[in-house]
N, C-alpha and C positions, 0 to 999 in steps of 0.2 A: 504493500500500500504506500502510494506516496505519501512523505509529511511535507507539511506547509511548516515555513522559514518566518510565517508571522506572528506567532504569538503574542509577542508585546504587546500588540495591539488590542489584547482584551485585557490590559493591565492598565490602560490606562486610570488615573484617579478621577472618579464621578463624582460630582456636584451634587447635592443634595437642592430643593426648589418647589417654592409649593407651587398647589393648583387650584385652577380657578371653581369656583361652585359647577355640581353636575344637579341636574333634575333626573326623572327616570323617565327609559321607555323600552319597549320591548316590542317587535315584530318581526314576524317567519311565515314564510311562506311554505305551503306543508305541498301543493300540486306539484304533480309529475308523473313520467311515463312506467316508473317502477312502483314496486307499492312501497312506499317510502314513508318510515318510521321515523318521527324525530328524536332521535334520543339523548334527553335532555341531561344524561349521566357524561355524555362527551364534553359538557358546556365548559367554555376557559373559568380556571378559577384564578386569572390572574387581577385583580381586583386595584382599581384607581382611589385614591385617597382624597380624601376632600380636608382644608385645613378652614376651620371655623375659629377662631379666636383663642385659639390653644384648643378648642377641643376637637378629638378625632372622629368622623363617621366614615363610612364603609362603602362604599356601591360598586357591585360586580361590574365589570366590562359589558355585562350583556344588558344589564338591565340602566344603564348611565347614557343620560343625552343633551351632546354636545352644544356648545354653543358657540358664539364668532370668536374670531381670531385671538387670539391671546399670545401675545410676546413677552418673550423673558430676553432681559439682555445678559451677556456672559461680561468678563471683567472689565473688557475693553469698550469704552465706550465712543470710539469714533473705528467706524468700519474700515477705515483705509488704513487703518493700522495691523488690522487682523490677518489678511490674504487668505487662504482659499478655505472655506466652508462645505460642510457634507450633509446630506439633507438624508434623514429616514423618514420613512410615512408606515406607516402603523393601520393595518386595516382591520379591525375587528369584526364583532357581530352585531352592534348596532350603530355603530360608526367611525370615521377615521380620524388622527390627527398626525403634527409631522413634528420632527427636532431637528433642529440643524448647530455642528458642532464646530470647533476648530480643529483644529490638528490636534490639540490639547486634551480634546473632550469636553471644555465648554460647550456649553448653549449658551447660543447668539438671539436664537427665535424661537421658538414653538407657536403652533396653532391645531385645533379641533373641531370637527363639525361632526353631526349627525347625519346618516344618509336619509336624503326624501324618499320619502316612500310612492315614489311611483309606481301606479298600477297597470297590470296587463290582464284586464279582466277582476276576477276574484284573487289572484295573485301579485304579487309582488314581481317589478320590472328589476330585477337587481344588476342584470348589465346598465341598465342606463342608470339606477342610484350609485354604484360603483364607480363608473364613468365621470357624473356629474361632480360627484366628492371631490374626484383625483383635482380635477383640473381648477374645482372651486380652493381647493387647498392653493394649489400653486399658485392658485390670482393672488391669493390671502397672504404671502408671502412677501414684505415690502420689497418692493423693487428695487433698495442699494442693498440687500441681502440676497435677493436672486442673481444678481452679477457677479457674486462671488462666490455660487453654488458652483463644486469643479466635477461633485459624482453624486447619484441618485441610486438610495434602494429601497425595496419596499418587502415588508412581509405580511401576510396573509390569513385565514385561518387554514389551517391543518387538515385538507381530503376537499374542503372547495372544491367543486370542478367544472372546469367547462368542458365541453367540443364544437368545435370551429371549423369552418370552413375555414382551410387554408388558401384558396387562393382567392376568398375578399376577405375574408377574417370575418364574418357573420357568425354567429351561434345557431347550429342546427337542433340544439333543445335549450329548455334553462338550465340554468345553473343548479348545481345542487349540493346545498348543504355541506357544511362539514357533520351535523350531525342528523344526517336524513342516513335511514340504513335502507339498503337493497337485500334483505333475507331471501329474495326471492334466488336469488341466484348464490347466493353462498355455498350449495354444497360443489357448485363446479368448479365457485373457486377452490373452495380445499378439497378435491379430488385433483388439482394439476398442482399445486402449491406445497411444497414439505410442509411438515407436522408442526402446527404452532406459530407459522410465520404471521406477521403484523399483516397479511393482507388478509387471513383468515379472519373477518371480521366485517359486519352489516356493511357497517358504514366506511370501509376502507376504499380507496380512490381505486382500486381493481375490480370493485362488486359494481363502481356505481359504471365504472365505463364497460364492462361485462352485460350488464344490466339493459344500458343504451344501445348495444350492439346488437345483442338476440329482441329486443323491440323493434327497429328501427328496420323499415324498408328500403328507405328512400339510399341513394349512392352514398357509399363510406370511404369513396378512392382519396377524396381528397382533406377527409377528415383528420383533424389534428387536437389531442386532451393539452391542453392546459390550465394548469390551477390560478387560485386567484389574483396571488400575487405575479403569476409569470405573466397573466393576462393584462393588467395595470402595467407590469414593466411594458412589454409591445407596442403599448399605445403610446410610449413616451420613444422606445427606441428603434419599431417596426420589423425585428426580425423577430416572427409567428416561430413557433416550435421549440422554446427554448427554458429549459426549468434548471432548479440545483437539485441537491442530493438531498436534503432534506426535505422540501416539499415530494419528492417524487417517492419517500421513503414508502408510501401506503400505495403507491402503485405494485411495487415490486421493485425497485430499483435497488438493486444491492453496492453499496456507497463504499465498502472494502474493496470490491472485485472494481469499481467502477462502472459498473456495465450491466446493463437488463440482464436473469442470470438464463440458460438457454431452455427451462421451463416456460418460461412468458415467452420470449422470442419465437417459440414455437409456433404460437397462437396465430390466430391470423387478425388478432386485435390486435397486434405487436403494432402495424403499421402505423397507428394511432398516436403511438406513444412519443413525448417530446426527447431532443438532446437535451441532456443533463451534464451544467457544470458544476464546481462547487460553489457555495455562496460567496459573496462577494465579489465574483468574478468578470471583469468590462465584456460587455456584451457590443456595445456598438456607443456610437457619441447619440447624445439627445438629438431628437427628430430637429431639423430646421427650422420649421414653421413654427415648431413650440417652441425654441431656443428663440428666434427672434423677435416674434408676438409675447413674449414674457420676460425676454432680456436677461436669458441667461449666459453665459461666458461662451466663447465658440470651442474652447475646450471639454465641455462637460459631457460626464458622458452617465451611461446606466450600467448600474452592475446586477446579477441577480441575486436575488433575496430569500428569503426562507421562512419561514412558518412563526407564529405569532409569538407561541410559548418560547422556540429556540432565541429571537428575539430577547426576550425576556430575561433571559438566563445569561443571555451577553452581558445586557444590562445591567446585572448583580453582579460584575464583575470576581467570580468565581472561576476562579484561572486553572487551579492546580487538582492534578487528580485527587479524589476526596473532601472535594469543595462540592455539598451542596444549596440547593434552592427547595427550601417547602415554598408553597404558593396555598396559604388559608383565607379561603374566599368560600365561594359557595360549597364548594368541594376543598377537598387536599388532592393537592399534587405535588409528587416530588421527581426534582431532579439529580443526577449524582453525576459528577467528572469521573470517568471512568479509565483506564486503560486497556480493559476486556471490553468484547462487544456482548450484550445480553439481550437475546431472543424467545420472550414463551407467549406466546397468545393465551395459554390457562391461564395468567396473572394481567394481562395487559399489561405486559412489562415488554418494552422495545427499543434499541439505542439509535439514536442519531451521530452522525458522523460528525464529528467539532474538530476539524483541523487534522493532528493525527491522535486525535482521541475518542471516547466516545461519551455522549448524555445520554444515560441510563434514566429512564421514568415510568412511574405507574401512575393511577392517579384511584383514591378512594370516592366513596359516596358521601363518608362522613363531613363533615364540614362548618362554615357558616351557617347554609340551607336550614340545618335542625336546630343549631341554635336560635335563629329566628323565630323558629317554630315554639320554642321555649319560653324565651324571655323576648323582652321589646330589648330599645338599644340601651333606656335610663335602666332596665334591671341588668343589662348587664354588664356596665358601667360603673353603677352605683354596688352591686354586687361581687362586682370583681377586686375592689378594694380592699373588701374584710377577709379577702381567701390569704392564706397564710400556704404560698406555694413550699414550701421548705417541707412541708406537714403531708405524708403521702394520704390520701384519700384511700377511703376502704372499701368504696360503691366500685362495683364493674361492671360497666353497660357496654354495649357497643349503639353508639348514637348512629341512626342513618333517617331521611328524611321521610322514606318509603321502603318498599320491599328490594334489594337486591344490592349486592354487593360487587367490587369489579377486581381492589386489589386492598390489602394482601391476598385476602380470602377472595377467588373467584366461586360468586354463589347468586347467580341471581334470583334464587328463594330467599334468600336469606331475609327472616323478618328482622326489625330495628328493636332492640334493646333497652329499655330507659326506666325502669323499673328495677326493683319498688323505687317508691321517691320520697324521700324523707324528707320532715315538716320544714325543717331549715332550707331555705331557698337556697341559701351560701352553701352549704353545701351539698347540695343539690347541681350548681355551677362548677362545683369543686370537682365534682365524679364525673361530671361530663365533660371537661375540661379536661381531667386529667385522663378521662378512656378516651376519646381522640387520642391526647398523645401518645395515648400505649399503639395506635392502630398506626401513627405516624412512624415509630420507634419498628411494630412488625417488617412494616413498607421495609424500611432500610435494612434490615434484619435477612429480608430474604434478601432484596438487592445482592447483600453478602453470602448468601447462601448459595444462588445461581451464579457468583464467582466472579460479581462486581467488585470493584477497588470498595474498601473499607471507608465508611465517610468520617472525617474526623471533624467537619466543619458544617456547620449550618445558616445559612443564609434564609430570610424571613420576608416573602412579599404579600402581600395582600393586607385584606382587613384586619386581617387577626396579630397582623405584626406590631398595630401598636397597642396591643392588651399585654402589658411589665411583667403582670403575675402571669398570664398564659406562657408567656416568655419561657419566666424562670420555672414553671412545671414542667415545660418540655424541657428545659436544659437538664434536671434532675430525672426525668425519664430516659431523656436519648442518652445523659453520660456523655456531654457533646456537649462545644460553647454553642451558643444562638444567638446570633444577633439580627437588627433588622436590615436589610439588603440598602447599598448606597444610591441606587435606582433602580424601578421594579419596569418604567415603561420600555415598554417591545419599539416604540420609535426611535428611541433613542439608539436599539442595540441595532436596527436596521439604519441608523446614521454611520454605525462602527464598523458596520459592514461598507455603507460607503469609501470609508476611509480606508479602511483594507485594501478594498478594490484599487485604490490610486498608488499603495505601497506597492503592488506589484509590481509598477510599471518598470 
């Protein structure tokens, strides 16, 4: 396997910066030609912070809606002094925003918006709210900061997918989902697929273009998959067919070997399937008409980008193997810096390729979701104060929001736990506080079992990172420092991918 000569670059020192108020909103569009399940246990639990006058609230990615432009300046405060800037855009599940940094890792700018909800019938138009976003961000962008934009990347959600006509670039269906499953066609995938691979799975980017292929009558000569982030880079840099390794990971793309492995290839869906480089890597300079209509530099060019969560994890600057990221938001998710690669679909445990390393993740049920369900945000707030985390709790639950579990335990019977509950509220938080952490502590526990790098470090995104005492119960359960991550946004870490992109040269 090749290694990459860059690392430094995810060593850079992040800035810490607050943000501006979110309201909520939430919309998905459920139509389409397979029977498609949305499965709301896939949902990002990587969670945006909102800063209120010292105090902290919480709102998931999915359910957060943006508002205009919002700029942050970095140290420098006249742009002629800075030179050249790298722009990440961040697309999420209900809308997108971008950062733009130095060479340094400051931010110069950020901005956020909500995607419109365009309709196509009873459905959602999501290529034209995708669309619209991209290019409203870049208006939003002052103009003596887009002159100095020298590289452009963008990440995505995770199994997105489109198909396109490659020679207009038209969409021959919608879009679908990172978290719509295709059951219908599952066993064909795992009758050509080894045992347990990451595509064995509803909603994996091989079920859904599987799925499109045995529906679709119409010609597939000039058909082309790409995901969502490959589809936003196109539109900025115009060469159609072109993805990394990390989004393509749920296709089947094997990121060790480099290359589709000759299982898929065999297919005769193969022909569908985009070139894969690795992230960060210059694709072509920015299209003309948008370079000049927006004034950006005649050097700037596009790199390709990767998946929302990988994003994210850049962003926490978690460099060294045994550096991980939980992410407590609606769910738990964890990440691990790896030097083994780990593949089981029984666990929903599957690595990503990071340079010459690997990110090992599963992601649980448990999470924010039930505590919600539990307590408002003044109980748990106000409750969280009196907990004396030093002091181990005697309650064992295993807290889940509904029926079914993904990892450690893959059980999707699995009823939720939360019982008996004792009259003291506090501790009542206490035991469900600390069985999460026990369920966080399992995650990692296998990770080590299936013959990941041992994590000696813990990094903290989401809502739950700024709850001190949740903190210090999982530092006391994992046997592991915790602290909170020095930035948790995916735009950021698709800026670093920018700047990657230009160290190559």
């Amino acid at each position: 396997m090749a290694t990459s000569t860059h690392h430094s670059i995810w060593s850079i020192q992040l800035f810490s910066y607050p943000h501006s108020d979110y309201s909520l909103k939430k919309s998905i569009s459920r139509s389409g030609f397979c029977n498609n399940i949305v499965d709301n246990s896939e949902s990002k639990s990587r969670n945006i912070i909102q800063y209120q006058k010292n105090n902290y609230k919480s709102y998931s990615r999915r359910e957060m809606k943006f508002g205009r432009n919002n700029c942050i300046k970095g140290s420098d405060s006249n742009l002629e002094t800075v030179g050249k800037l790298y722009l990440g855009m961040d697309f999420g599940t209900s809308g997108a925003r971008y950062a733009i940094i130095d060479k340094e890792g400051i931010i110069h700018s950020e901005g956020k918006k909500e995607y419109p909800m365009f309709m196509n019938g009873d459905a959602v138009d999501w290529v034209r709210s995708w669309k619209t976003t991209l290019f409203s961000l870049l208006e939003d962008i002052p103009s003596t900061t887009r002159s100095l934009i020298t590289s452009i990347s963008i990440d995505g959600t995770s199994a997105t997918t489109l198909i396109l006509d490659s020679k207009t670039g038209e969409p021959l269906t919608r879009p679908l989902l990172y978290n719509e499953s295709c059951p219908d066609v599952l066993p064909v995938v795992t009758s050509i697929a080894p045992p347990n691979h990451t595509v064995c799975s509803g909603s994996s980017t091989l079920c859904k273009l599987v799925s499109w292929w045995t529906s679709t009558d119409s010609s597939k000569d000039s058909a082309v998959l790409m995901h969502q982030a490959d589809w936003l880079l196109w539109l900025l840099h115009g060469k159609i067919g072109v993805s990394d390794y990390n989004n393509a990971l749920k296709v089947g793309y094997d990121p060790e070997l480099e290359s589709y492995p000759p299982w898929l290839k065999s297919q005769p869906y193969s022909q569908v399937l985009p070139s894969v480089q690795a992230p960060g890597t210059i694709i072509r300079t920015l299209k003309e008409d948008i370079r000049t209509n927006l004034g950006f530099c005649e050097d700037c060019v596009v790199c390709t980008g990767t998946t929302d969560s990988i994003a994210a994890f850049l962003a926490a600057r978690a460099t060294q193997p045994g550096k991980a990221v939980t992410s407590l938001g609606s769910t738990l998710a964890i990440k691990l810096l790896s030097t083994t690669r780990i593949e089981d679909a029984r666990f929903g445990v599957y690595s990503h390729r990071l340079d010459d390393k690997w990110l090992v993740g599963g992601a649980s049920n448990t999470g924010g979701a039930v505590l919600r369900q539990l307590f408002s945000d003044d109980e748990l707030e106000n409750l969280s104060l009196k907990i004396n985390p030093m002091e181990a709790s005697t309650l064992d639950y295993y807290p889940l929001p509904a029926q079914g579990e993904r990892f450690p335990i893959a059980d999707s019977k699995m009823a939720p736990r939360l019982g008996p509950r004792p009259e003291c509220d506090v501790a009542y938080l206490h035991g469900v506080l600390e069985s999460i952490a026990r369920i966080e502590a399992k995650g990692y526990a296998l990770l080590k079992d299936l013959g990941a790098t041992e994590a000696d470090e813990v990094f903290t995104a989401g809502g739950g990172s700024k709850n001190d005492k949740w903190t210090k119960i999982r530092e006391r359960v994992l046997g592991l420092p915790v602290s909170r991550a020095s930035q948790t946004e995916a735009a950021y870490g698709a800026a670093l991918l920018a700047l990657k992109g230009t160290q190559k040269r």
